[in-house]
N, C-alpha and C positions, 0 to 999 in steps of 0.2 A: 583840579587840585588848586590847592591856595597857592599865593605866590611864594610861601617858605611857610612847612610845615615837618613836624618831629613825631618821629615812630621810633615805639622800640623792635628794634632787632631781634626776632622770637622764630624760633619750628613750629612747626603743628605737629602740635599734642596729642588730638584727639582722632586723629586718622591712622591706623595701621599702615597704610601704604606708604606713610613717610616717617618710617622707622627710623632713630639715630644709631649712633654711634655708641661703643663703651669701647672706653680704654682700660678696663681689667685693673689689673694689680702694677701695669705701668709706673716703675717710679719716678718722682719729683727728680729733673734738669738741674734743680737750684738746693737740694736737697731739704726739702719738705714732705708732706707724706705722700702723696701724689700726686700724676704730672698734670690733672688739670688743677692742682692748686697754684703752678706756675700763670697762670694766665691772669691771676686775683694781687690787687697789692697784699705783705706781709700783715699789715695790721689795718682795720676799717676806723680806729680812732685817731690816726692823726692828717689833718688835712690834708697837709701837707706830703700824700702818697705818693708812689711811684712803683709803676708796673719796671719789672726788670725786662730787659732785651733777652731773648730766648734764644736767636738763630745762632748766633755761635758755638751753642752749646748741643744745638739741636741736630738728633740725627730722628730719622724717619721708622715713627713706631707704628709698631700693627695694633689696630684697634677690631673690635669685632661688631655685632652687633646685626641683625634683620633688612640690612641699609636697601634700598632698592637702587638701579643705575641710574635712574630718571630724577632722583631728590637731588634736589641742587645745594639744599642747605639742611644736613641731618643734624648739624650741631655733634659734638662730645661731651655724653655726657649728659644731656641734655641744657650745660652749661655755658660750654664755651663756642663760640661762632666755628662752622666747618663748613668750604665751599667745596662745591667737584671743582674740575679744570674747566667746565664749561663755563658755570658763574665767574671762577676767576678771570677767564678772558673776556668776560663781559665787564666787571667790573674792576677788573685790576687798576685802573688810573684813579678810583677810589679807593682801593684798598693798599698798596701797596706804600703813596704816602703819607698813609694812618695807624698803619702798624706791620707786622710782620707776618709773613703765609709759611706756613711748619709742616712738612711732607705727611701725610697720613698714609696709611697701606694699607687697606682693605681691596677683597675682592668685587665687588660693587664697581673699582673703577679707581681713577687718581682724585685723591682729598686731599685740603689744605685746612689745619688748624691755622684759626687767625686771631694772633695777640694785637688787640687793639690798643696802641699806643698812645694815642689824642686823646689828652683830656681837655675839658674847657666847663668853663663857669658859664654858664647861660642861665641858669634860675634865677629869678627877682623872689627872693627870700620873703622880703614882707608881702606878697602873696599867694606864695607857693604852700600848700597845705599838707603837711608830711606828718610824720610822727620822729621828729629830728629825737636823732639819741641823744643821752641824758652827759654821754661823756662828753660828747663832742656834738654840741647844738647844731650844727650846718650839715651835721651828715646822717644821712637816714637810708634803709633799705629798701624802701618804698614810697611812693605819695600818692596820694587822694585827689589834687588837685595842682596841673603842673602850670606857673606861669614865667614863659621865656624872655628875656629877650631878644627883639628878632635881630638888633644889628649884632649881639654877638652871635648869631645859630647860620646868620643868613651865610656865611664862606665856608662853613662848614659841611661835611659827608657821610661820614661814618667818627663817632665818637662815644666816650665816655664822660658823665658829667662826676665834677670833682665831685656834688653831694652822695652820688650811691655809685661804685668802684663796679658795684654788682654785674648792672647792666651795660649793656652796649646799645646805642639809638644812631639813627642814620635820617637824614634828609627826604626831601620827597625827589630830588634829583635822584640818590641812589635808587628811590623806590620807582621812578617813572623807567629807568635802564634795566631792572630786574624784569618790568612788565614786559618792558617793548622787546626783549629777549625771549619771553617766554620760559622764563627761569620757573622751578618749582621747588615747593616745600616750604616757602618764607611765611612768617606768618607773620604782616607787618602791622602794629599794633601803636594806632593813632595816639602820643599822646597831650599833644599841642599843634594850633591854636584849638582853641573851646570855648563861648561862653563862662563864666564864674558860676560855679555851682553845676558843671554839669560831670558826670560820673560817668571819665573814658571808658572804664568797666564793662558798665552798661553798657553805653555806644560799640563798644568790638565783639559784646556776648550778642546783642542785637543782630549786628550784623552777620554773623556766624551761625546763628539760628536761620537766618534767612537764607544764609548757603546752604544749610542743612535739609531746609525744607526744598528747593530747588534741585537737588542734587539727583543727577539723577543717574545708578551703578550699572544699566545696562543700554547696548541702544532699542531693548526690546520697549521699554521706559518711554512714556510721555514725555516730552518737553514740554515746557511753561514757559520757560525765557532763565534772563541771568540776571543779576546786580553790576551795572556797566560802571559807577561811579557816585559820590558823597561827598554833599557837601553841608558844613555846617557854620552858619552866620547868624548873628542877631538872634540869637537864644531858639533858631531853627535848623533842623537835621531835614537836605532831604535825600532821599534815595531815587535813583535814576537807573528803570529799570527796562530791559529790552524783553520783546517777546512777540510770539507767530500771532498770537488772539487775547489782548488784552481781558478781555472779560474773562479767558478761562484761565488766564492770571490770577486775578483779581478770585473768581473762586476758588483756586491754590491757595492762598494765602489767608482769605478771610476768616479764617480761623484764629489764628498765629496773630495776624493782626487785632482780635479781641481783648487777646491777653498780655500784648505789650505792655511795659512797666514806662509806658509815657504818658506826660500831660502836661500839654493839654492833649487830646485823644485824636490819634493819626487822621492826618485825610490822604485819601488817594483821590488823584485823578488818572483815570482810566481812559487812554487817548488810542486810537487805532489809525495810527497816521506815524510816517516816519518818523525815526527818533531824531533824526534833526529837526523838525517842524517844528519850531518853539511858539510858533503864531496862533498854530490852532489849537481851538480850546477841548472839552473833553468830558465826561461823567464826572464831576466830584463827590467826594461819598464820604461824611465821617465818620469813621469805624467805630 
């Protein structure tokens, strides 16, 4: 991993086994319509927002929902960040000085809604690529192409940037302590540093296809190998992949690698030697 790099803060979506959370007809803390609207500033036009503090007002609501015990982050809602107690004692010295942990009560196990409190300005405007609203120029609910800077992102962990209140983004520190934990359910969602012009989009549906095709639901199931790590520099992505017999990798995947929406057109090199052996060379093939 780079030496400071920005993910958004996501669940996984498209897997059944890591069901979230709903909080029902739960109402609004702060008297709004309901309580994950507590987690969002009042209004997205004026810059100048602020999340209100919750814990004082907070008592510990039952939410429902498919959750399984093992999902470390189901989310509420599909909105607002929810950790188990495991994730929280792995990350709590990141979480607790960035905002506030709110008792959840589901059968599943002990959950924490988390109002993340830290906002901060890290976007370089003049080349950050959004679709900025029309009311208020600097704030947007999405972007196309995010550019940071690194000495304001680099002390930071878990945060919210002032231009979109929406999301929550986290560091590659938080992300390297979720891994080394063995945490699950996170879906963390690269979205700086990058090249200009390159579409993170692409880059996290990419990679997700490639989990997809790997995946394998039973141990009756072939193995192939896994995606170990990603890096991307100098307008190049590469994927770093582990596996028992590279060639029958490589026919795994030859498919899938035809129709990737890259270009210039992938190469693989196909190396049957340990994955640390960076010296020895190996089949290269352009797909």
């Amino acid at each position: 991993m780079t030496d400071c790099a920005v993910f958004e803060l996501a669940p996984i979506l498209d897997n059944p086994l890591y069901e979230g959370m709903a909080s029902g007809d739960t109402p609004s803390v702060l008297g709004r319509r309901r309580v994950h609207d507590d987690f969002f500033p009042a209004s997205y036009d004026a810059w100048e927002w602020a999340l209100e503090p919750l814990a004082e007002k907070w008592k510990p609501i039952r939410v429902e929902g498919r959750t399984r015990s093992f999902n470390d982050f189901p989310c509420l809602d599909m909105m607002v960040p929810a950790f188990s107690r495991r994730a929280v004692d792995a990350l709590r010295d990141y979480l607790e000085p960035n905002g506030e942990l709110l008792q959840l009560m589901h059968p599943a196990g002990e959950y924490y809604a988390f109002n993340c409190r830290t906002v901060a300005e890290v976007m370089d405007h003049t080349r950050t690529i959004a679709p900025w609203r029309p009311s208020q120029p600097r704030m947007t609910q999405s972007v196309d192409y995010y550019a940071i800077d690194l000495l304001s992102v680099r002390s930071l962990t878990v945060f919210r940037m002032r231009e979109m209140p929406n999301r929550v983004f986290v560091t590659n520190s938080f992300v390297d302590r979720a891994r080394t934990h063995g945490l699950n359910g996170f879906h963390f969602i690269k979205v700086w540093p990058f090249p200009e012009g390159t579409d993170y989009w692409l880059e996290d549906k990419n990679q997700d296809d490639l989990d997809a095709q790997l995946f394998t639901p039973t141990l009756d199931d072939p193995y192939f190998g896994s995606l170990e790590g990603k890096k991307t520099a100098k307008g190049i992505t590469k994927l770093y992949l582990s596996c028992p017999d590279a060639e029958a990798l490589f026919g795994k995947l030859s498919d899938w690698l035809k129709v990737l929406d890259w270009q210039p057109r992938p190469t693989v090199l196909v190396r049957n030697v340990s994955f640390d052996d960076f010296s020895a060379g190996g089949r290269e093939v352009v797909v």
